[in-house]
C-alpha positions in Angstrom: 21.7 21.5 6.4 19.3 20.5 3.4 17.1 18.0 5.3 17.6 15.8 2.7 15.7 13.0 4.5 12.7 15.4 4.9 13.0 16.1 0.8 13.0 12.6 -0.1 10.0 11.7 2.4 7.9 14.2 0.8 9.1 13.3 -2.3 7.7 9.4 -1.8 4.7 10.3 -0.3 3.8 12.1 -3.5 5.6 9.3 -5.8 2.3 7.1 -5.6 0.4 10.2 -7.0 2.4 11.0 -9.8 2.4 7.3 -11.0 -1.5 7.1 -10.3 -1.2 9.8 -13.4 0.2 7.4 -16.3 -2.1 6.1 -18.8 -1.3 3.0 -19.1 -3.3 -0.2 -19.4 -3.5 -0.8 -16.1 -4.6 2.8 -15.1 -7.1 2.8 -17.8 -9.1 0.3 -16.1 -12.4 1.3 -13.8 -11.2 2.1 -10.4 -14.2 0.4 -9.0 -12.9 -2.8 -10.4 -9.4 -2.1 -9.6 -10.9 -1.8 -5.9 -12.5 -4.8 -6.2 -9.7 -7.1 -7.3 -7.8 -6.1 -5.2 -10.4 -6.8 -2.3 -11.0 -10.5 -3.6 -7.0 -11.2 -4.1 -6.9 -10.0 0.1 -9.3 -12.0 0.9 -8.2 -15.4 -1.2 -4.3 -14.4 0.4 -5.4 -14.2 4.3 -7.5 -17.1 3.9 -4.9 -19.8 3.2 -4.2 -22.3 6.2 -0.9 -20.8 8.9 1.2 -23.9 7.0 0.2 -23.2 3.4 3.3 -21.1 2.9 4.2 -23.0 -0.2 0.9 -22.5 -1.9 1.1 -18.3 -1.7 4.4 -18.4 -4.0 2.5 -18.1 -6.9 0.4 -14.9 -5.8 3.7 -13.0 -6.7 2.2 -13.3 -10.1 0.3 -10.6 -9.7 2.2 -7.8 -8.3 4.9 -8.8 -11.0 1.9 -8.2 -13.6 0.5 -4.7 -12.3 4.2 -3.6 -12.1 5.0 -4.9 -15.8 1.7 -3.7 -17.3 1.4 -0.3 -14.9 5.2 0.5 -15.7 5.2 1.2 -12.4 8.6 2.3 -10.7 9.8 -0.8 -9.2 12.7 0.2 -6.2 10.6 3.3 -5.0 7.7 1.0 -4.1 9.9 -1.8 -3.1 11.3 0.3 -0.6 8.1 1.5 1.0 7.4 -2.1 1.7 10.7 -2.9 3.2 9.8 -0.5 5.6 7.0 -2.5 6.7 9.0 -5.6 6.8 10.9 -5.3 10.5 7.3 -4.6 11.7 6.3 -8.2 9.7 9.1 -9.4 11.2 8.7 -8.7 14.5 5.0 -10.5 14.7 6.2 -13.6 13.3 9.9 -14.0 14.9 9.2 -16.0 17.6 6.7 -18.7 16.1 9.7 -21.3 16.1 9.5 -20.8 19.8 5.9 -21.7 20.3 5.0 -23.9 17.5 7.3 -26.9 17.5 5.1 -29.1 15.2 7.2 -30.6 12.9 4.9 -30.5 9.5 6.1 -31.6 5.8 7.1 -28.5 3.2 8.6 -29.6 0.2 9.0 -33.3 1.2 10.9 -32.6 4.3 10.7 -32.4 8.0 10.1 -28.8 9.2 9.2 -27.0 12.2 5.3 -25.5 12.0 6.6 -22.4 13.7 9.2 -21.8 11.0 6.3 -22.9 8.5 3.7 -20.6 9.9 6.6 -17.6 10.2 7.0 -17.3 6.6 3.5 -17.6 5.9 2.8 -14.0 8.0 5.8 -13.1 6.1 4.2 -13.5 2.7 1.3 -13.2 3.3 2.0 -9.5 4.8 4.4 -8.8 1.7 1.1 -9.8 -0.5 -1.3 -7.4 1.2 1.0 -4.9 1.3 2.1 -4.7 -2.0 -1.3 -5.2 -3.1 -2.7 -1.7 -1.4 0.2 0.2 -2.6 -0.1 -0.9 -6.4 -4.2 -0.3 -5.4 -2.7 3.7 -4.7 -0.7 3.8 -7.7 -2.3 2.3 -10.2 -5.2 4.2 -9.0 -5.0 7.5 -7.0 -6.4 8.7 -3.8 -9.2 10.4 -5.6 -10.3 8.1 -8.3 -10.1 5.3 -4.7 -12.2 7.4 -2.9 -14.9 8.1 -5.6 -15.1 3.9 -6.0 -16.0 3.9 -1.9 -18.3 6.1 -2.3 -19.6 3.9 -5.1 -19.8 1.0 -2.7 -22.0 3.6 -0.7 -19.1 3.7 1.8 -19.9 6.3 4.5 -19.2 9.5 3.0 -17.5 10.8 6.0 -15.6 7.7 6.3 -13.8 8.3 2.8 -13.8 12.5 3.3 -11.7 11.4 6.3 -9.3 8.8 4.7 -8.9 11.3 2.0 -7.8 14.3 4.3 -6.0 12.0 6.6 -4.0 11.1 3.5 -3.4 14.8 2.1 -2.6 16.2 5.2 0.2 14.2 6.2 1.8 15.4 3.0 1.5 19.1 4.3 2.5 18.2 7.8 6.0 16.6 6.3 6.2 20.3 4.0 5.9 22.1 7.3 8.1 19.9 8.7 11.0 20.6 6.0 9.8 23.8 6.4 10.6 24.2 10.1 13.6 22.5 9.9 15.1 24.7 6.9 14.6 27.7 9.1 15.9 25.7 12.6 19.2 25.3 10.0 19.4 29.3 8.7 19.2 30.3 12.4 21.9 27.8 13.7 24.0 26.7 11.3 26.5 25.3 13.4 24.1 22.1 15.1 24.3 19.5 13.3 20.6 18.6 13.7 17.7 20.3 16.4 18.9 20.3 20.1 16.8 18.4 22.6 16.1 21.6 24.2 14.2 23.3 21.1 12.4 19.4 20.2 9.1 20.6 22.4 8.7 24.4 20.8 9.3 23.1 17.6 6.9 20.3 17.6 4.3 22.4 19.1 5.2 25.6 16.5 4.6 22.8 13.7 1.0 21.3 15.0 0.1 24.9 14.9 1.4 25.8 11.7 -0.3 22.7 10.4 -3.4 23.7 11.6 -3.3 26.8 10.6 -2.3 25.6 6.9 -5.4 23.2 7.3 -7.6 25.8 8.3 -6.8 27.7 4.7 -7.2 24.0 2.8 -10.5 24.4 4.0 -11.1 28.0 3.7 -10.3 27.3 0.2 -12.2 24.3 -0.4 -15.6 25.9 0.8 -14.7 29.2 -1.5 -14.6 26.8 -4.9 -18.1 24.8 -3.5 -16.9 22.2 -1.2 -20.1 20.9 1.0 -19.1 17.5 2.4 -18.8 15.7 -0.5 -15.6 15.2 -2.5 -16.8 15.2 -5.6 -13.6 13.9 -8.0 -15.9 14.8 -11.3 -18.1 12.4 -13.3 -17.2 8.3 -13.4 -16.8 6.5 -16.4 -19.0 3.3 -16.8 -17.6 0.1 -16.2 -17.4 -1.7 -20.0 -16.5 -5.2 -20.9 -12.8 -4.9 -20.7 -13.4 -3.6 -17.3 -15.1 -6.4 -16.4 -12.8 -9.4 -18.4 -9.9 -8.1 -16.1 -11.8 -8.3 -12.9 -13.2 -11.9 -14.1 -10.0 -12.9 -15.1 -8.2 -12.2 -11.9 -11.1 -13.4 -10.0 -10.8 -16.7 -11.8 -6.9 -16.8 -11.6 -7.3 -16.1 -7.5 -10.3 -19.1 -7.1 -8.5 -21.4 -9.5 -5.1 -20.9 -6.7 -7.2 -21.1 -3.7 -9.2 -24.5 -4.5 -5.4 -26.3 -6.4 -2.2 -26.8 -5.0 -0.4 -25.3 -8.1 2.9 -25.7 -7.2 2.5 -29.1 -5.9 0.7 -29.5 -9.6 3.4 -28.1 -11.3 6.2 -30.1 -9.4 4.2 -33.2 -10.6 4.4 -32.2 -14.2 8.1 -31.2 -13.8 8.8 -34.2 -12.5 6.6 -36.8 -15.0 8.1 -35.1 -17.8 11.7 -35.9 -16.6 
């Protein structure tokens, strides 16, 4: 037994850090400001009305633009955010049920729970997206030294940050464990119910243990609190035409009905 499941989990969790470390245009710009637009494009996405559905269609824009321009690996990260959609799913699926308004979309009749449904559904796709392309455009480290730039709680962010790295060494214990489980019974097919309560407790304690060193380690080479991720570049003018730009492009969405807009054009030109 491989554990190939356990291989290709750790190998996604660390798939966002290895495409934080491209140089691309995208990656090049301040991470501050990266933080920021993606902050203001939340914010413009949850504040849309439960039965403006249509008018989030053209937010896709730019996902589709940090993936193009990030040359960012396109079914890895889709599939991290299918795994959020059952979950999506789940906390809109019954909104037919309960909201039986019947509103216009797209010139016809439609029930407002169906309406309202797909908005949650979009508008959790947006976010989503948005916060992983945030990570991978970005990095853990270059995120956490723009919170602290915000003047974010410093144990606020040293907590995110560990949170985030130590879940990659509980899944490496976990292969780990497993691997071993395999070598000492090679004729089970996967762990027996019976051994499921030593083996999780082994693993919190070989976590620990592991987490304890981290730290050992991290106070050897200076560590005092502060995650220091090395000296920040200032913020120049391209810096600040991207977060403009976007900023624009998100208030310009919010206060038109673009599609509507374009439909009109569409349709005078016929």
């Amino acid at each position: 037994m491989n554990n190939p499941n356990i291989i290709n989990s750790i190998y996604n969790m660390r798939l966002l850090d290895e495409a934080a470390l491209k140089n691309t245009a995208i990656h090049r710009i301040h991470p501050l400001v990266k933080l920021v637009a993606t902050v203001v494009y939340l914010i413009v996405v949850v504040s849309f009305d439960k039965y403006e559905a249509g008018r989030l269609l053209p937010f896709l824009f730019y996902p589709v633009i940090i993936f193009a321009f990030a040359e960012l690996p396109v079914i890895p990260i889709l599939k991290r955010i299918l795994m959020v959609e059952p979950l999506i799913i789940g906390i809109g699926i019954l909104n037919p049920l309960f909201d039986r308004q019947i509103v216009i979309f797209a010139g016809m009749e439609v029930s407002g729970g169906l309406i309202t449904f797909l908005s949650i559904f979009i508008k959790c796709s947006l976010t989503v997206t948005a916060a992983l392309l945030l990570i991978a455009t970005t990095g853990m480290d270059k995120l956490a030294s723009a919170l602290r730039m915000l003047k974010v709680p410093r144990l606020f962010v040293l907590q995110l940050l560990l949170t985030y790295r130590y879940v990659s060494v509980l899944m490496e214990e976990v292969g780990r464990s497993l691997k071993a489980y395999s070598l000492k019974a090679p004729e089970h097919k996967g762990v027996q119910r019976s051994i499921w309560g030593p083996l999780a407790g082994q693993l919190i304690l070989r976590t620990f243990d592991r987490a304890q060193r981290i730290y050992q380690a991290m106070c050897l080479r200076g560590f005092t609190g502060e995650y220091n991720t090395g000296g920040n570049k200032r913020i120049g003018i391209r810096d600040l035409g991207y977060l403009a730009g976007w900023a624009l492009f998100f208030i310009i969405l919010k206060l038109y009905d673009v599609p509507v807009i374009v439909g009109s054009l569409l349709t005078s030109v016929k």
